[in-house]
N, C-alpha and C positions, 0 to 999 in steps of 0.2 A: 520487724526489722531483724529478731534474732532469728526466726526461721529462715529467713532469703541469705543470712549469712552462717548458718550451717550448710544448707543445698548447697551453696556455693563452698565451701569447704568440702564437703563430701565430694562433688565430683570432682575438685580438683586434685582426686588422688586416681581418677579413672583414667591413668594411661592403658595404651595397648601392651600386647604381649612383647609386640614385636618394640615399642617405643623404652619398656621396662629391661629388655635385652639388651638396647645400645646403649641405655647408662648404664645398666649394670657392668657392661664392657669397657666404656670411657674411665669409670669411675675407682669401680672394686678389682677386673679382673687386670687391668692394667696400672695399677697406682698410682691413678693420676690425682696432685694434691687440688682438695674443694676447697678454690676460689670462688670470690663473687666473679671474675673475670671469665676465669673457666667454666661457670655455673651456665653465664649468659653466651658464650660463645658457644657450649656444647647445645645449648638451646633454641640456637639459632639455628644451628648447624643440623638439628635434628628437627628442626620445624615444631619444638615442640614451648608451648608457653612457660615462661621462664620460671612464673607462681608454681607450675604441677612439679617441674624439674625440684625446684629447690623443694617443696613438701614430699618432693618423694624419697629424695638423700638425706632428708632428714630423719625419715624414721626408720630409713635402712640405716641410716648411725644409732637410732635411738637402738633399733632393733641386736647392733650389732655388739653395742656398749653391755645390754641386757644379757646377750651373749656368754659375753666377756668375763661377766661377773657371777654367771650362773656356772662355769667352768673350772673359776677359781675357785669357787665355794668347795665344788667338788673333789679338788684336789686338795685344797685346805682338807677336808675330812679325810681322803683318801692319806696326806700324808701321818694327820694324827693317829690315822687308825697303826699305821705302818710303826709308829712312834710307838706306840703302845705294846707293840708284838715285838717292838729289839730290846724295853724293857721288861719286858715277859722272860724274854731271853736270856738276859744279862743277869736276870735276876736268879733263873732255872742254874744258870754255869756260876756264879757267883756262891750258890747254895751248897753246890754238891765241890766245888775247888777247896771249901773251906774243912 
């Protein structure tokens, strides 16, 4: 039972090139908000089953939250590094004022 519902999970993330373009355009490159409504009507609309649509937006959110958080990190260190270099600073003009 569990293998027949992996297979089935696994292809149901095998859209096309061309099927992963129209939601990518419905969804990300035009900001349109994911509804269930919207979910199923762009589903419809693109012939595509409503199960692959929604696994697919899902983990270009999951992907995109991952993102999101891989970026602040970055900038979190980036700004502390920064932090560190204006009290390097303050500290070099603080030394020599006095």
């Amino acid at each position: 039972m569990e293998d027949s519902e992996r297979k089935t999970r696994g292809r149901s993330l095998d859209l096309t090139f061309y099927q992963r373009e129209l939601l990518d355009g419905y969804f990300y490159r035009h900001d349109i908000k994911l509804t269930k409504k919207n979910l199923k009507s762009v589903s419809k609309a693109l012939s595509i089953p409503h199960r692959r649509n929604v696994e697919y937006v899902n983990q270009r959110q999951k992907e995109s939250r991952e993102n999101t958080h891989e970026e602040y990190v970055r900038m979190m260190q980036t700004l502390g590094e920064i932090n560190i270099q204006i009290r390097e600073a303050w500290r070099r003009f603080g030394g020599s004022y006095r």
